[in-house]
C-alpha positions as CSV (number, residue, x, y, z in Angstrom):
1,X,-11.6,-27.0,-47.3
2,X,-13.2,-28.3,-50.8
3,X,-10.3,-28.9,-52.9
4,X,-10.7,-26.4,-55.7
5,X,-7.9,-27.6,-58.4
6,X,-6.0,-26.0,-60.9
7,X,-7.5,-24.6,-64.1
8,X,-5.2,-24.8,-67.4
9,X,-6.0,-22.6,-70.8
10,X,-5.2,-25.3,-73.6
11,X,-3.8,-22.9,-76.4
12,X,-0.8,-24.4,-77.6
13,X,1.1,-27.8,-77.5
14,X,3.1,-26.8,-74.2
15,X,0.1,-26.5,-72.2
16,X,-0.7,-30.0,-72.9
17,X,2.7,-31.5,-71.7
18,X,2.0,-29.5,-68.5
19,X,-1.3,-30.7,-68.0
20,X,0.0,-34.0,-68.4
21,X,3.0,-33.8,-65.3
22,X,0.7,-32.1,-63.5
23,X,-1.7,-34.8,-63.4
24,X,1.0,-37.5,-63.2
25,X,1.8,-35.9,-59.8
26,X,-1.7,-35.4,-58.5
27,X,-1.8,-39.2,-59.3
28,X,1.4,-39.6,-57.0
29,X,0.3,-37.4,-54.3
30,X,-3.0,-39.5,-54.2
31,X,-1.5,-43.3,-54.2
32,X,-2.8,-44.1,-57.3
33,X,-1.8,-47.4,-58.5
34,X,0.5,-47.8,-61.5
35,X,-2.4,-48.8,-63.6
36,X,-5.3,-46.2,-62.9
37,X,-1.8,-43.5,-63.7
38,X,-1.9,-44.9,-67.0
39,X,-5.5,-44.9,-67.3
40,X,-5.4,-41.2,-65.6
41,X,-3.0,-39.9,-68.2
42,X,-4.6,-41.2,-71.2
43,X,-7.6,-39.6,-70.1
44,X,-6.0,-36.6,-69.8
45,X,-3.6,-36.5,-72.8
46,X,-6.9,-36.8,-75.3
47,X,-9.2,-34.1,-73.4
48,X,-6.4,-31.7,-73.6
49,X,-5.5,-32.7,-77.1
50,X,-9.3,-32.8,-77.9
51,X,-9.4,-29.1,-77.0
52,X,-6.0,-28.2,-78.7
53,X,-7.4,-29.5,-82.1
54,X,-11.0,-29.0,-82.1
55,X,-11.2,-25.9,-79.8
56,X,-10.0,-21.7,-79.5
57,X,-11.2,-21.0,-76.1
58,X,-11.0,-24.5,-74.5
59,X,-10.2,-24.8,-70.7
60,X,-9.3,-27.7,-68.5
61,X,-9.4,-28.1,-64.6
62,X,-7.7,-30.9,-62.6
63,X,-8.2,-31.5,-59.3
64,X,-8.9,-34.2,-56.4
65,X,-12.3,-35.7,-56.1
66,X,-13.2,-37.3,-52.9
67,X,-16.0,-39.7,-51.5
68,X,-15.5,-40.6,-47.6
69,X,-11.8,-41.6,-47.3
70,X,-11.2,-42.6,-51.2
71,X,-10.0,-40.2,-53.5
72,X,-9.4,-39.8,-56.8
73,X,-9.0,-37.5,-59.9
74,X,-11.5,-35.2,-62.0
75,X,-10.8,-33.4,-65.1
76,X,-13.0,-30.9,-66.1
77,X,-13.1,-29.7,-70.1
78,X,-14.7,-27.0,-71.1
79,X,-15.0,-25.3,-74.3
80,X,-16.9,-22.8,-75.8
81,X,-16.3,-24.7,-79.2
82,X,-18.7,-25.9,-82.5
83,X,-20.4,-28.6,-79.9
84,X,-21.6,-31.7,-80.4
85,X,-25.0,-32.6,-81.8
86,X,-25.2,-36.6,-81.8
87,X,-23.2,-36.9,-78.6
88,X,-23.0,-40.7,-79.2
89,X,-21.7,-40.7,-82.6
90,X,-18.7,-38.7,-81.2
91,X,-18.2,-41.3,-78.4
92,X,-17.6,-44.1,-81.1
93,X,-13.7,-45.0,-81.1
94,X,-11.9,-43.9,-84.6
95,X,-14.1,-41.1,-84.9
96,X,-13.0,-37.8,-85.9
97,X,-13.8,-34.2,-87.4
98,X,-10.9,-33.0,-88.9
99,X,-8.9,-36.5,-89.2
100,X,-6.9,-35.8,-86.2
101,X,-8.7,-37.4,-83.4
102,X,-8.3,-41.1,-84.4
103,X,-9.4,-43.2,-80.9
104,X,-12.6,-40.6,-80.4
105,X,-13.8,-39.6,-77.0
106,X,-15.0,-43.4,-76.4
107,X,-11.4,-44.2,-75.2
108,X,-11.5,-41.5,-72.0
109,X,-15.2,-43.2,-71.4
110,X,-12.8,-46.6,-70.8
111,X,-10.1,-45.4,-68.7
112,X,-12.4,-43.3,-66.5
113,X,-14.3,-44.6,-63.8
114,X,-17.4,-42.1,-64.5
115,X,-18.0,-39.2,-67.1
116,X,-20.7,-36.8,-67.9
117,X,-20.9,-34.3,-71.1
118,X,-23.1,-31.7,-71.8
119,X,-22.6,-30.4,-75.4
120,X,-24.9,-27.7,-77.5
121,X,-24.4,-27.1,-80.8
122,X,-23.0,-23.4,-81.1
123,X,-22.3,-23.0,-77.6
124,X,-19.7,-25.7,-76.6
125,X,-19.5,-28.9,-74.5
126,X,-18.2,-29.6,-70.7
127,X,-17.1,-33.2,-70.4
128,X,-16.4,-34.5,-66.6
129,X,-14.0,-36.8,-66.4
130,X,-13.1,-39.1,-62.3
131,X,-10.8,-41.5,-62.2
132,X,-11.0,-43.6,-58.6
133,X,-8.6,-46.1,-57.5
134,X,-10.9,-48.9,-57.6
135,X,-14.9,-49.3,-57.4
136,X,-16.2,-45.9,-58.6
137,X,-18.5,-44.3,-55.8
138,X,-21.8,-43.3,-56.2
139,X,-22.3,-39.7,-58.3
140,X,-22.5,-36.3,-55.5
141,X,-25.7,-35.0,-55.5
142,X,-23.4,-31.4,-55.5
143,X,-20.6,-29.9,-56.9
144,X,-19.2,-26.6,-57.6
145,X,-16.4,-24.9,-59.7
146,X,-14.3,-21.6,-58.4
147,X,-12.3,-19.2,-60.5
148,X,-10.2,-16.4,-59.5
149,X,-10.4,-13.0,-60.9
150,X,-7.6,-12.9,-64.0
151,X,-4.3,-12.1,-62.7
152,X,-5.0,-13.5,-59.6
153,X,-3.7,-17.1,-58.1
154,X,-6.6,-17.5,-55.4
155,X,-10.1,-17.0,-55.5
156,X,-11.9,-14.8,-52.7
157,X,-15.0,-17.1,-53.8
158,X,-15.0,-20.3,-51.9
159,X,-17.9,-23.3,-51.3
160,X,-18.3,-26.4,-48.8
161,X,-20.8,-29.4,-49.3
162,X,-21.3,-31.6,-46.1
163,X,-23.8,-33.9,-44.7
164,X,-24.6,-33.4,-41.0
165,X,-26.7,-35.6,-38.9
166,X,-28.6,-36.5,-41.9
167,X,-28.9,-32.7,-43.1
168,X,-28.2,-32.0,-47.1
169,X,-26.1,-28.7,-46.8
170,X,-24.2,-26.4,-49.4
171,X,-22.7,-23.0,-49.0
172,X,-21.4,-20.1,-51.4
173,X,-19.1,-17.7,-49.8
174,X,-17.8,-14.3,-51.6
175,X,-15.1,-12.7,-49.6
176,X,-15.1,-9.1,-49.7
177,X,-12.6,-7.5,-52.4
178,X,-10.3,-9.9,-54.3
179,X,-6.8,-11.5,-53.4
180,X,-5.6,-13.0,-49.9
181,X,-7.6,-11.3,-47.4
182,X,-10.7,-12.2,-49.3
183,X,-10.0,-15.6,-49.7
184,X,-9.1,-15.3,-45.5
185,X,-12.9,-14.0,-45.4
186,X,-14.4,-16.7,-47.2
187,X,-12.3,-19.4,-45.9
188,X,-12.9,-19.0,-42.6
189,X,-16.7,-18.4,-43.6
190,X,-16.0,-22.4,-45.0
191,X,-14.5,-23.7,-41.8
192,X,-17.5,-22.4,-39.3
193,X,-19.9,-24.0,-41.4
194,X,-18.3,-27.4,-41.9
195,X,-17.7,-27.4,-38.2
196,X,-21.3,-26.0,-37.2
197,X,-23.8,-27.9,-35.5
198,X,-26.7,-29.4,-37.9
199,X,-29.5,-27.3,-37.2
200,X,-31.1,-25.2,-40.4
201,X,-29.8,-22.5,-42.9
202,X,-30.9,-19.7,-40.9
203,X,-29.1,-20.7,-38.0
204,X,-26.5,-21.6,-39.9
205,X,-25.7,-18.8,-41.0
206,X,-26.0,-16.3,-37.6
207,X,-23.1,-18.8,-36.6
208,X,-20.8,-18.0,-39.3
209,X,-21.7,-14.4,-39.2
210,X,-20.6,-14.5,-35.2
211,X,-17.6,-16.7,-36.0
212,X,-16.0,-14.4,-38.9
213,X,-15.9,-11.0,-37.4
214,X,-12.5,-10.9,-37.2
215,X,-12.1,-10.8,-41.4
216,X,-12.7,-8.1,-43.6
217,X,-17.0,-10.2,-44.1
218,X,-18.4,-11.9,-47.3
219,X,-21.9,-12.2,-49.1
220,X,-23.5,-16.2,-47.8
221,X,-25.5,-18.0,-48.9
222,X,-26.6,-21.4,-47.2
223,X,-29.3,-24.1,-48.5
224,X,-30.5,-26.8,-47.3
225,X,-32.0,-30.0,-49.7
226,X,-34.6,-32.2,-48.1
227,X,-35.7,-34.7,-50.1
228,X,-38.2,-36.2,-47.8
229,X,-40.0,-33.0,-47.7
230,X,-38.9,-32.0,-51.4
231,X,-38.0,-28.1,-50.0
232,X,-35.0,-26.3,-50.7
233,X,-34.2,-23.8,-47.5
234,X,-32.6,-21.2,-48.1
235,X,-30.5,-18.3,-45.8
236,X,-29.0,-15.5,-47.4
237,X,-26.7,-12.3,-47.1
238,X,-25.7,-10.7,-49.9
239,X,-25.0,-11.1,-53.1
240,X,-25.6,-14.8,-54.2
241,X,-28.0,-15.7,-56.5
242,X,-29.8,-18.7,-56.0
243,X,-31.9,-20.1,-58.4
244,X,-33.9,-23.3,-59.3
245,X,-34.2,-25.1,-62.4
246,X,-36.4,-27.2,-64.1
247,X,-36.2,-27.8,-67.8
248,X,-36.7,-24.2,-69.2
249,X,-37.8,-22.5,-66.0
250,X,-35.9,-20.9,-63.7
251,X,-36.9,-19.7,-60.3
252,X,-35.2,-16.8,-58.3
253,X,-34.6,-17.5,-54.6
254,X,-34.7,-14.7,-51.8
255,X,-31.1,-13.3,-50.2
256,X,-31.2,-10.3,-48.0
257,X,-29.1,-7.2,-48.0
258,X,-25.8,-7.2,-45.4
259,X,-22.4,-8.6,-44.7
260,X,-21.8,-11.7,-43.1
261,X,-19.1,-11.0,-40.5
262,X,-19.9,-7.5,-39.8
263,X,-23.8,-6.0,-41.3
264,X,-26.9,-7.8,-41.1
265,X,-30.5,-5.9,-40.4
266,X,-31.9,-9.8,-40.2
267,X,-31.2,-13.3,-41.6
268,X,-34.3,-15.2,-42.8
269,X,-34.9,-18.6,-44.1
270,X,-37.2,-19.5,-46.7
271,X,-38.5,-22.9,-48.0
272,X,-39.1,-23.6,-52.0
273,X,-40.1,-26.7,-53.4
274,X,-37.9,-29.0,-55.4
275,X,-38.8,-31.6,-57.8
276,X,-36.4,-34.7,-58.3
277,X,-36.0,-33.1,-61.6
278,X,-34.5,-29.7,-60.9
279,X,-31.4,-28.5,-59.8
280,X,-30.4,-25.6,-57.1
281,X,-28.0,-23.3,-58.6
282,X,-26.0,-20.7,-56.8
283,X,-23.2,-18.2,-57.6
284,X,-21.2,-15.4,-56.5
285,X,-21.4,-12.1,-58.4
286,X,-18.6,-12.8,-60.8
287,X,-21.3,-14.7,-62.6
288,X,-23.9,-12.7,-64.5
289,X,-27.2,-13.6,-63.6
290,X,-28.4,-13.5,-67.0
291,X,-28.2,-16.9,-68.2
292,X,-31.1,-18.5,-68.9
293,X,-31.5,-22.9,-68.8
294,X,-33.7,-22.5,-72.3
295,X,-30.4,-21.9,-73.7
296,X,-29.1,-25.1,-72.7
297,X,-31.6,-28.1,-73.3
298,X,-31.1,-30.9,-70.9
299,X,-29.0,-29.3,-68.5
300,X,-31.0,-28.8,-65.6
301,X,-31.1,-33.3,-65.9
302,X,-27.1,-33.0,-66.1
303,X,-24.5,-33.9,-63.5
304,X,-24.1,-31.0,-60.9
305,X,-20.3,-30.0,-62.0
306,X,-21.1,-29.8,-65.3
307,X,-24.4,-27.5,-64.5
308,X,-21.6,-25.5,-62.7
309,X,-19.1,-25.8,-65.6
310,X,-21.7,-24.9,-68.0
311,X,-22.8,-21.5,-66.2
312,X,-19.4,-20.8,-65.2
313,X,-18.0,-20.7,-68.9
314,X,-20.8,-19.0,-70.4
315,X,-21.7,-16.3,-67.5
316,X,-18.5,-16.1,-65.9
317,X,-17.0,-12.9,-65.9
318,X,-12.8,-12.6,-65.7
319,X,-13.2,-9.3,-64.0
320,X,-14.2,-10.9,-60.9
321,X,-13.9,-13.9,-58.3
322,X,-16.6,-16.5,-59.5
323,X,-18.0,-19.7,-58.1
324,X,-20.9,-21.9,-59.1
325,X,-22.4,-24.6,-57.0
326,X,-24.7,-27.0,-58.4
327,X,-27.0,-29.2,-56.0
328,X,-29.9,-31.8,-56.2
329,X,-32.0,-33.6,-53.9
330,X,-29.8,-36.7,-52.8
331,X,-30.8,-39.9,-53.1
């Protein structure tokens, strides 16, 4: 199962410290070396200072990263805070705007062993933050963020990325309801597909729709990125949005009506065209699907996690589940 972290609101001093063990024992549980621990908690002690000081909504998640049998460590910041307009001005060490950051952002560039940041004035800034033990893998060509609805510990909304037999697949699963049975729904829904054969979305998904009968269902979505053919196919049931994004444009993909697990009138698949340049975007419905990429210039050529992050903050809603995915054609 995709390893979905811990999310931490940074509103006081405290919450810092905690980010800080918690982190120091990720490290541990992941046989990082003494030295990328050090690196790892310096990373971690400025982004959660960072949004302490410069921030009043800022949160952080930390979780494993993995690439084949290596893992390490990614910290996601994301604030909804003033923003950044000359990005590479604030990555200069010693810079600072209110004279408490001192070493700037350029020292978590140092430490880490890859970053990302998507910043708009007005609207905030999601910096992505891996630390690996040693040579820093190639960047995924998809990533995705889940939050559970407030007052909950577990998200009903779950996602898997895999590579089968040479096949680019994602999926976003929304468990019916909230809490532990829903999570049952959609986790399940994740372990049929990452055991399926590699045949297409469609396919796909009448397998996991056979295989998780026995929970209570959950809207699918499954999609397919072909870079050879430079087609997105897509299999739907439910309510996930898919979309594709290009620059300014968006384009809505098709996901039909029914419950995977237990109603379904027909599952279809449809083929879109991709462009090296755009990105596939899908979400359960605890993200309003009113966000638009105009308001975000350049994010449709950012990093997948922080196309997720960036959705997620802004069109998440905390009266539901939510997940983003974020995908591109691989390389």
């Amino acid at each position: 199962m995709s390893d979905e972290g811990t999310w931490f609101r940074i509103d006081n001093a405290s919450v810092v410290s905690t980010v800080r063990r918690a982190t120091d024992r990720l490290a541990e549980s992941l046989d990082l070396s003494e030295k990328r621990t050090a690196d790892l908690a310096i990373v971690a002690a400025e982004l959660a200072g960072n949004l302490l000081k410069h921030t009043n909504e800022g949160t952080l998640l930390l979780r494993p990263v993995r690439s084949g049998d290596v893992a390490g460590v990614e910290l996601l910041a994301v604030d909804s805070g003033p923003g950044m307009a000359d990005l590479a001005r604030f990555m200069r060490d010693g810079h600072s705007t209110s004279g408490t950051l001192g070493i700037g952002l350029g020292a978590i560039v140092r430490q880490a062993g890859w970053t990302d940041v998507h910043s708009v004035p007005g609207k905030g800034t999601a910096f992505a933050v891996q630390v690996w033990p040693a040579e820093t893998p190639e960047p995924a060509w998809a990533a995705a963020v889940t939050r559970p609805i407030t007052g909950e510990e577990i998200s009903g909304d779950a996602y898997e990325i895999r590579v089968a037999d040479g096949r680019h697949q994602v999926m976003v699963a929304d468990g019916l309801g909230h809490g532990p049975l829903a999570a049952a729904a959609s986790h399940a829904a994740v372990n049929s597909f990452r055991n399926a054969p590699a045949v297409p979305p469609a396919a796909l998904l009448e397998i996991v729709h056979r295989e998780i009968s026995h929970t209570r269902g959950a809207a699918l979505a499954i999609a397919e990125l072909d870079a050879a053919a430079g087609v997105v196919r897509y299999s739907g049931l439910g309510n996930i949005a898919g979309t594709i994004i290009e620059g300014i444009s968006r384009r809505g993909l098709v996901s039909l009506p029914g419950i995977a697990g237990h109603q379904r009138r027909q599952i279809r698949e449809y083929d879109y065209p991709i462009s090296r340049g755009a990105a596939l975007v899908m979400h359960s419905d605890g993200v309003v699907d009113r966000w638009q990429p105009g308001d975000y210039p350049g994010l449709s050529s950012s990093s997948p996690v922080l196309i997720a992050a960036t959705v997620m903050r802004d069109a998440g809603v905390r009266r539901d589940d939510a997940c983003v995915l974020a995908a591109r054609l691989p390389s």
